[in-house]
C-alpha positions in Angstrom: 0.0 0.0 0.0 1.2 3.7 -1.0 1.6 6.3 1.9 2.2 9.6 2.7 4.9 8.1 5.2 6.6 6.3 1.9 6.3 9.3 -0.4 8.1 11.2 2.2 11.3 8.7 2.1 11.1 8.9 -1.7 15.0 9.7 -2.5 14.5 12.0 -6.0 18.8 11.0 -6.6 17.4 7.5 -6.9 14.5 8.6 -8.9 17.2 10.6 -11.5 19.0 6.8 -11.0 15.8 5.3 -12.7 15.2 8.1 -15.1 18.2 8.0 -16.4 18.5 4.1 -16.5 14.9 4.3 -18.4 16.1 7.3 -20.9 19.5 5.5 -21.6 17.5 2.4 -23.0 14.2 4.0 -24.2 15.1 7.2 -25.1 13.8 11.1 -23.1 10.4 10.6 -24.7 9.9 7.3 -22.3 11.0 8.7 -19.1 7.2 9.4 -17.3 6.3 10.0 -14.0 3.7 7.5 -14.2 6.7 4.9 -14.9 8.9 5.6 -12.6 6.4 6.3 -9.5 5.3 2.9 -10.2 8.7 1.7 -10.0 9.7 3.5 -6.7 6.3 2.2 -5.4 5.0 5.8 -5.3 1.5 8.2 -6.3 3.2 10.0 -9.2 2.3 12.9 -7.1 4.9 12.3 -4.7 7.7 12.7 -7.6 6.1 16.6 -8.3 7.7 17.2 -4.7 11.1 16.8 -5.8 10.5 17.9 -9.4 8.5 20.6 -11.3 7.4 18.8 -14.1 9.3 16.1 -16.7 11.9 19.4 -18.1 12.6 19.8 -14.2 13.7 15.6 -14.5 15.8 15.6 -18.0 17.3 19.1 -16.8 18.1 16.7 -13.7 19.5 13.7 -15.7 21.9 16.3 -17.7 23.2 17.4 -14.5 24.1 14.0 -13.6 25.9 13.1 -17.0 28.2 16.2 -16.1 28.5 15.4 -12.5 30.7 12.4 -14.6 33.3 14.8 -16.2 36.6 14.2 -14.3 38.6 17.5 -14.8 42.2 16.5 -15.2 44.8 18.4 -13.3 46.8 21.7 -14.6 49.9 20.2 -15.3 53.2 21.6 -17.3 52.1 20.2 -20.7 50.8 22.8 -24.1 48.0 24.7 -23.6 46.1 23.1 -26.5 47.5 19.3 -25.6 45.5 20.0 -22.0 42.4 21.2 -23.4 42.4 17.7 -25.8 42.6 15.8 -22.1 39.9 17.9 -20.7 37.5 17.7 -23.7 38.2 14.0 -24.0 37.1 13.9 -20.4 33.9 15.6 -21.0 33.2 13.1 -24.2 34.0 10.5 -21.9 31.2 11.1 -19.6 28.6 11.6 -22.8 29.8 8.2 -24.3 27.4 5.9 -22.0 24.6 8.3 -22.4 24.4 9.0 -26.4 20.6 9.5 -26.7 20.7 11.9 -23.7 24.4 14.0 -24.3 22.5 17.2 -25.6 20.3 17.5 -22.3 24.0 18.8 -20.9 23.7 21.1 -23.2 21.9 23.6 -21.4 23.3 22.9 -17.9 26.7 23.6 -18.8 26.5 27.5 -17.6 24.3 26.6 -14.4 25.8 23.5 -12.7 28.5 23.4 -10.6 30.7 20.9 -12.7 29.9 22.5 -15.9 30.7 25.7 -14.9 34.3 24.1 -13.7 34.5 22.7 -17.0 33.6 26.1 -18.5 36.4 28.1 -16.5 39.0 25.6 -17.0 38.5 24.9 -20.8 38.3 29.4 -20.9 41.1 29.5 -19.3 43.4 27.0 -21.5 42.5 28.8 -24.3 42.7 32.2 -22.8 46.6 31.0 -22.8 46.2 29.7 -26.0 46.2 33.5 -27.5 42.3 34.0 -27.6 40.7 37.3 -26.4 38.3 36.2 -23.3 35.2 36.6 -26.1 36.7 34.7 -28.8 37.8 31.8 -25.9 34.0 31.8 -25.5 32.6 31.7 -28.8 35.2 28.8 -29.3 34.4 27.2 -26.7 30.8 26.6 -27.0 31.4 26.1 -30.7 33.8 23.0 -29.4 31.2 22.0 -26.5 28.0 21.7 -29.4 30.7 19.8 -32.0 31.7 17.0 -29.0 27.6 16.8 -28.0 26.8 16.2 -31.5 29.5 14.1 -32.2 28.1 11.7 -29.5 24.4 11.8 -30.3 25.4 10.8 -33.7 27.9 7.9 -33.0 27.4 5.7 -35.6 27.7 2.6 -33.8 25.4 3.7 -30.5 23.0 4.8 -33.2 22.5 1.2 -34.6 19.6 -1.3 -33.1 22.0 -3.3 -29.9 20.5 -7.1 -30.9 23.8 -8.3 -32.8 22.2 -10.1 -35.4 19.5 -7.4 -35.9 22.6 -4.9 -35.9 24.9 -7.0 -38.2 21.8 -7.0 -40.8 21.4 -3.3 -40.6 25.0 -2.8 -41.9 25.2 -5.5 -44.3 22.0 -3.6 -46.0 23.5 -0.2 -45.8 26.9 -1.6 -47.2 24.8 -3.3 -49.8 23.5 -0.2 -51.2 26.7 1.8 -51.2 28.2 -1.3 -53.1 25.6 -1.8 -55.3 26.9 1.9 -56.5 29.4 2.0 -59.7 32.5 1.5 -59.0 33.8 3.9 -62.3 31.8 6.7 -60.7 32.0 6.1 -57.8 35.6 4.4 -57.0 35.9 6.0 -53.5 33.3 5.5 -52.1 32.7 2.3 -53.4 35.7 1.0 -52.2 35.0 2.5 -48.7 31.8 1.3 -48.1 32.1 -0.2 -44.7 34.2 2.8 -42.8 31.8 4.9 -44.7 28.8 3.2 -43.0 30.3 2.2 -39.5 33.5 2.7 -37.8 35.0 -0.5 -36.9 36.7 1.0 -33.9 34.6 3.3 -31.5 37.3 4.4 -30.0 38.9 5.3 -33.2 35.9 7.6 -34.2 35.8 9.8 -30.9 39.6 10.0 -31.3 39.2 11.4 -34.6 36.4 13.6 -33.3 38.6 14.9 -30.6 41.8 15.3 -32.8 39.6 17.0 -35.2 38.2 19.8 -32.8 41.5 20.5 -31.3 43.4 20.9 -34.2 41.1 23.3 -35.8 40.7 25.6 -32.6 45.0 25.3 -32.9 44.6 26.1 -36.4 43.0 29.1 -35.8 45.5 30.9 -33.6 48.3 29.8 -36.3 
């Protein structure tokens, strides 16, 4: 039986657990109060206690995904070589959450660890050569590149059943192979990097090395 006595005890860090767990496998649009009140044995009344409304719960989710980002330590290396090992630490803590890494997005400039991540990635390109305005408009250019380069990981973004996901790819290397190889020699010829990366790794490294080198570029 649901009481007011078991509402009270409802932990809402638990309930961001769930949300999160839900959103992860689901996607944002499944998270509901109704679903996860009846998983914490709650009315989903008891859940607009701890949170305004479903924005108030994804806004809560992001904040957890950037609650992840490790900041690494200054240290005596480049300026640009530290700002790859703090972005790579921000990608890092997107990677397990690909359907949810733009809801950090707008909780950058109001939490507490994304705010540390904003000063500290300012500040490394601040000694980089940038004017304090053109560190920010860098910056956020570099934050919305990483987001979107993990909401569109090729490899996240296929169906997780192997053999469903193995089918998928044959089909969309079919069709790029099925192209003519005169016209289309390239392309033809990379058909399967061109569809998937075989390394995930491989494509955030890219990503990252990619990012970086153009914010280098531009001070060169």
């Amino acid at each position: 039986m649901i009481t007011k006595e078991t509402s009270r005890r409802l932990d809402p860090e638990k309930v961001v657990d769930s949300a999160l767990a839900i959103a992860d496998d689901e996607g944002p649009a499944a998270v509901s109060f109704r679903k996860l009140a009846a998983q914490h044995d709650v009315t989903p009344m008891a859940l607009y206690r701890h949170f305004k409304d479903k924005d108030d719960l994804l806004a809560a989710i992001g904040d957890r995904i950037l609650a992840d980002v490790v900041l690494p330590a200054p240290n005596d290396e480049r300026w640009d070589e530290q700002l790859h090992t703090l972005l790579t630490a921000f990608v890092t803590a997107l990677r397990g959450h690909p359907r949810l890494a733009d809801l950090t997005l707008p909780r950058i400039l109001i939490t507490e660890p994304g705010l540390a991540l904003s000063e500290r990635a300012l500040e490394l390109l601040v000694q980089g050569g940038f004017t304090v305005d053109d560190a920010a408009e860098v910056g956020r250019q570099a934050i919305c590149s990483l987001i979107s380069l993990v909401t569109t990981d090729p490899i996240a973004r296929e169906v997780s059943d192997p053999e469903a996901r193995e089918a998928s790819l044959r089909r969309k290397r079919a069709s790029l192979g099925a192209l003519s190889p005169e016209r289309y020699p390239l392309i033809t010829s990379a058909a399967g990097a061109l569809i998937c990366p075989e390394s995930r790794d491989r494509y955030y490294e890219i990503g990252l090395d990619l990012v970086v080198a153009g914010i280098r570029g531009i001070r060169e």
